[in-house]
N, C-alpha and C positions, 0 to 999 in steps of 0.2 A: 535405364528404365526406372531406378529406385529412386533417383536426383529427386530431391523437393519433401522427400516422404520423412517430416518429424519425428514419425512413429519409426523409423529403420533407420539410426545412428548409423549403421555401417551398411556395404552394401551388399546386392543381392546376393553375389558369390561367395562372400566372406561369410554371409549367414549361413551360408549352406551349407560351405566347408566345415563352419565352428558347430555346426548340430551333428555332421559325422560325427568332427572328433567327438564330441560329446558323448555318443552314444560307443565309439569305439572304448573309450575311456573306461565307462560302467563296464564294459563285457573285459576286458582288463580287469578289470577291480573282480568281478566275480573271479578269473580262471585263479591270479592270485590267494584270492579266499579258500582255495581248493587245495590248495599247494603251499606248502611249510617253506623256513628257510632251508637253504642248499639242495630245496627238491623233496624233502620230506613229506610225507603226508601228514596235517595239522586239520581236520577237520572238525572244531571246535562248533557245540551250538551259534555263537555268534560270527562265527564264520558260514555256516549255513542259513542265519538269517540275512548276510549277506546278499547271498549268492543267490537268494530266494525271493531278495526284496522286488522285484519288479512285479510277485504274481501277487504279492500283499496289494499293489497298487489297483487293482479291477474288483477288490471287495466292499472300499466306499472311496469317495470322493476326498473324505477327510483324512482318510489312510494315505492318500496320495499325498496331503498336505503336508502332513506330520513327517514325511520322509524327506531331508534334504536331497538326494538324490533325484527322489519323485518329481518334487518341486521343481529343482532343476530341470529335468526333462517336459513337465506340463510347459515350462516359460519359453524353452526354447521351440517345442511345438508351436504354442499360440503364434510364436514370430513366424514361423516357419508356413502357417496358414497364410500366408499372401503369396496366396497362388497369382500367377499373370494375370486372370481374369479382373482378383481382387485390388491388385496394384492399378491397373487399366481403368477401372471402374473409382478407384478412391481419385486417380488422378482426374480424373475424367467429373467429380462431384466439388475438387477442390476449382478448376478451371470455372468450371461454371458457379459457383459462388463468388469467386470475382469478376464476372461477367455484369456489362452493364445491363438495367433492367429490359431495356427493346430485346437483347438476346437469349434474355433466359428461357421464354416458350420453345423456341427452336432448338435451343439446346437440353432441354428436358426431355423433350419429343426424340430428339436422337439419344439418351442415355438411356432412357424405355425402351426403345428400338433394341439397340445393342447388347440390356444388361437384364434387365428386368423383365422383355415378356417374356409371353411362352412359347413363343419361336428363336429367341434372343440367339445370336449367334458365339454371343462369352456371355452367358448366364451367370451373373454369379448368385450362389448357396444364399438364401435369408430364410428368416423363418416367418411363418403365413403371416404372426400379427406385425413386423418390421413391412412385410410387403406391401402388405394392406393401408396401413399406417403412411406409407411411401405415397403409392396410390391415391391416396388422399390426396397428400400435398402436393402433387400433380396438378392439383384441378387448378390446385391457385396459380404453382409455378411457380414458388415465392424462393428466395435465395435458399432457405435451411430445409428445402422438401427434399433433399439426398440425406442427409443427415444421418451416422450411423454411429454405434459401437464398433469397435475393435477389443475384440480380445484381449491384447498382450496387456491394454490400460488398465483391465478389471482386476489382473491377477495384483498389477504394481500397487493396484489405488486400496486392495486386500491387505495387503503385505506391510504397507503404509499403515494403517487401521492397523494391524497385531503389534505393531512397532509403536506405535503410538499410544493405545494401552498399556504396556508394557512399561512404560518411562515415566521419571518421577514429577510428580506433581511441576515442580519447577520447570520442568522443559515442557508441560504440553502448549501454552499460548502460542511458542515460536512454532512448538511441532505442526500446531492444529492450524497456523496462518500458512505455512509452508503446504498441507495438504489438501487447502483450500483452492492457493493459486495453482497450483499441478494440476486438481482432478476437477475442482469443485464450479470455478467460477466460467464468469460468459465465455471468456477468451482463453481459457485453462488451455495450455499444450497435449495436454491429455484427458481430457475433459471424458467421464464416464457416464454413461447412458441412466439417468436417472428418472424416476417418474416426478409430479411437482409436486407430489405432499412430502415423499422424500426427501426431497430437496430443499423442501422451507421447512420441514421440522429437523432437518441435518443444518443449517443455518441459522435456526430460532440456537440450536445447543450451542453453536459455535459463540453466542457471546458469553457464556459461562467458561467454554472449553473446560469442560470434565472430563472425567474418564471413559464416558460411557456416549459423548456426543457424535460419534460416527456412529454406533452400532446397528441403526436401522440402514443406514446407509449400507453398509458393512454388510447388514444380513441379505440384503436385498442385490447386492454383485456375487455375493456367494451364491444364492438359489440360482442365480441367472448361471453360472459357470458352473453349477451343477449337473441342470437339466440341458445344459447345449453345449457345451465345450469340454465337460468330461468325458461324454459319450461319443463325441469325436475321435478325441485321446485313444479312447480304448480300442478304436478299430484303426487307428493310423497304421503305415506299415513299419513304420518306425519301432511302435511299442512295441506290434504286434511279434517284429522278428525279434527285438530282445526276449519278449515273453517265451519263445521257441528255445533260443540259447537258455531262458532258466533255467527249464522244465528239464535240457537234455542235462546243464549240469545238477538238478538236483538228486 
């Protein structure tokens, strides 16, 4: 089911196994923090911020950020969000972008059927302005009217951007050409959902490449993974049962 999907290196079961262990891992890490060598009780202030960190993660967005562990778990979520519907629906938008143009009405006609109304029998999750937006591009039918974000892009193409900051004057031309073709350009592998002022003033900086020429770019996947993909986070069942292990070992 995953075969073709750029965005999921490896496939569906192995994601799913590798986000248990992952989560198994942390609740490890805390009983550990609890528990001294040969059994001892050690229960040091930073052993109790340990063991504490995952309810630090539901009081901002950027608290989640700042915590490697946090982080970790936000990335393995966002992969973990291609639900069947999502996987069926992105395949279902790639097929038909290589579709010759006599086909693309009839096959638009059936992805609205299936994904998009509001009878759709695999619904998948958008939010009103992506749908509306979709909607549109219906009328024309034209190759890029499925056209979406993904998640797991915004957090790498973020992450990239801190990285990039971070590095000395001498690497950023390579860094800044490098996070161009990834996130930025027509055909990018990972191309991130930008608006077009965005995009030609994150472009206009790239012939200087300074320090500061993603930043709107930058600031504008943050708000988006703010207001829509943290608030997911916080209700997944995933966080939700570690958050439960906190609380019992705090």
């Amino acid at each position: 089911m995953c075969r073709g999907l750029d965005s999921l290196p490896i496939t569906c079961l192995e994601r799913v196994k590798q986000l248990k262990s992952l989560f198994a891992s942390l609740r490890h890490k805390q009983q550990d923090a609890s528990v001294g060598i040969m059994g001892h009780s050690n229960k040091t202030d930073t052993q109790r911020l340990n063991r504490r960190e995952p309810l630090n993660w539901n009081e901002s967005f950027e608290k989640l950020l700042s915590s490697q562990n946090g982080l970790c778990f936000f990335r393995a979520f966002l992969q973990s969000e291609f639900s069947e519907e999502n996987i069926a629906f992105y395949l279902a938008c790639e097929d038909y972008k290589a579709s010759k143009d006599s086909e693309l009405p009839a096959k638009a006609q059936k992805i609205y059927q299936e994904f998009l109304s509001t009878d759709a029998p695999r619904e998948v999750n958008l939010d009103h302005l992506t749908k509306a937006l979709t909607l549109e591009g219906l009328q024309q039918a034209g190759p890029g009217c499925f056209d979406s974000e993904f998640s797991e892009e915004n957090i790498a193409f973020y992450l990239a951007c801190e990285d990039y900051k971070a590095s000395k004057d001498s690497e950023l031309p390579a860094k800044a050409q490098k996070i161009y073709q990834e996130f930025l350009s027509t055909d990018a592998p990972r191309e991130v959902n930008l608006d077009h002022l965005t995009k030609a003033l994150t472009l206009e900086g790239l012939q200087q490449a300074g320090p500061g020429c993603f930043d709107v770019a930058q600031a504008n996947i943050h708000m988006l993974m703010k207001k829509d993909c943290y608030p997911r986070f916080l209700q997944s069942p995933a966080y939700l049962e570690l958050l439960r292990g906190a609380k019992k070992t705090g």
